[in-house]
C-alpha positions in Angstrom: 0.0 0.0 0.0 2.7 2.6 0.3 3.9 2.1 -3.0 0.6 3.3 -4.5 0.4 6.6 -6.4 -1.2 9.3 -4.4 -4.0 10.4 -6.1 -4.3 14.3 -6.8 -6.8 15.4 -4.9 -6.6 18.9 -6.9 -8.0 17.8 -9.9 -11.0 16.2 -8.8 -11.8 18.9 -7.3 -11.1 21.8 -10.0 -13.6 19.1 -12.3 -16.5 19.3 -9.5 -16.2 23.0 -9.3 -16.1 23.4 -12.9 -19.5 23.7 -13.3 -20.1 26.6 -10.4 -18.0 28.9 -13.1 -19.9 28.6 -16.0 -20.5 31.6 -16.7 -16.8 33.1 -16.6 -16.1 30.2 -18.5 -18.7 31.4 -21.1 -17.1 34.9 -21.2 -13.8 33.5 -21.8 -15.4 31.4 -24.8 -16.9 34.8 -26.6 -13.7 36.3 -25.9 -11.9 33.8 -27.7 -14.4 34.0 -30.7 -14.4 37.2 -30.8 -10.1 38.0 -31.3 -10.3 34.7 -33.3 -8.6 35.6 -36.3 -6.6 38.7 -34.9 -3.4 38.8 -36.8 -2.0 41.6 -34.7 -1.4 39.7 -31.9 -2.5 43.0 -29.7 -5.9 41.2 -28.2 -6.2 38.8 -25.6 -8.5 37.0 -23.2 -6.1 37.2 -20.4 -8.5 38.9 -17.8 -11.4 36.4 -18.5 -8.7 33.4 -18.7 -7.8 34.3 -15.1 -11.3 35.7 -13.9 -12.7 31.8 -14.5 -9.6 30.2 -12.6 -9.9 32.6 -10.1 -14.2 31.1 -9.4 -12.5 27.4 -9.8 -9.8 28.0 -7.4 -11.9 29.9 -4.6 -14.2 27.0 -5.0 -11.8 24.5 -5.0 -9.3 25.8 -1.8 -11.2 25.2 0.8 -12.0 22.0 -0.1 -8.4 20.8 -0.8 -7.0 22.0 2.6 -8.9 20.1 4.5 -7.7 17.0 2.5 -3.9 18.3 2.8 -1.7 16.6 5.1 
């Protein structure tokens, strides 16, 4: 038993809460479709990208400490 893989706990987690950030998710989706095809390279969806990580991680941080060893 001590060989076995520990199993990140992260993950599952970040997958459950997934679906409490739809809708910065859904922003960061029209962004994309909306600079898709920019050839200037000047826009980006960096604010959205981190605005829907931000809902998943606040989700997910309580719920992974109390998990941590």
């Amino acid at each position: 038993m001590a060989d076995e893989e520990p199993v990140d706990q992260k993950r599952y987690l970040e997958e459950s809460c997934k679906p409490k950030c739809v809708k910065p998710l859904l922003e960061y989706q029209a962004c994309i479709k909306r600079i898709h095809g920019d050839d200037s390279g000047q826009k980006h969806c960096t604010g959205q990208y981190f605005d829907y990580w931000f809902c998943v991680d606040k989700c997910v941080a309580p719920k992974l400490f109390t998990k941590l060893k």
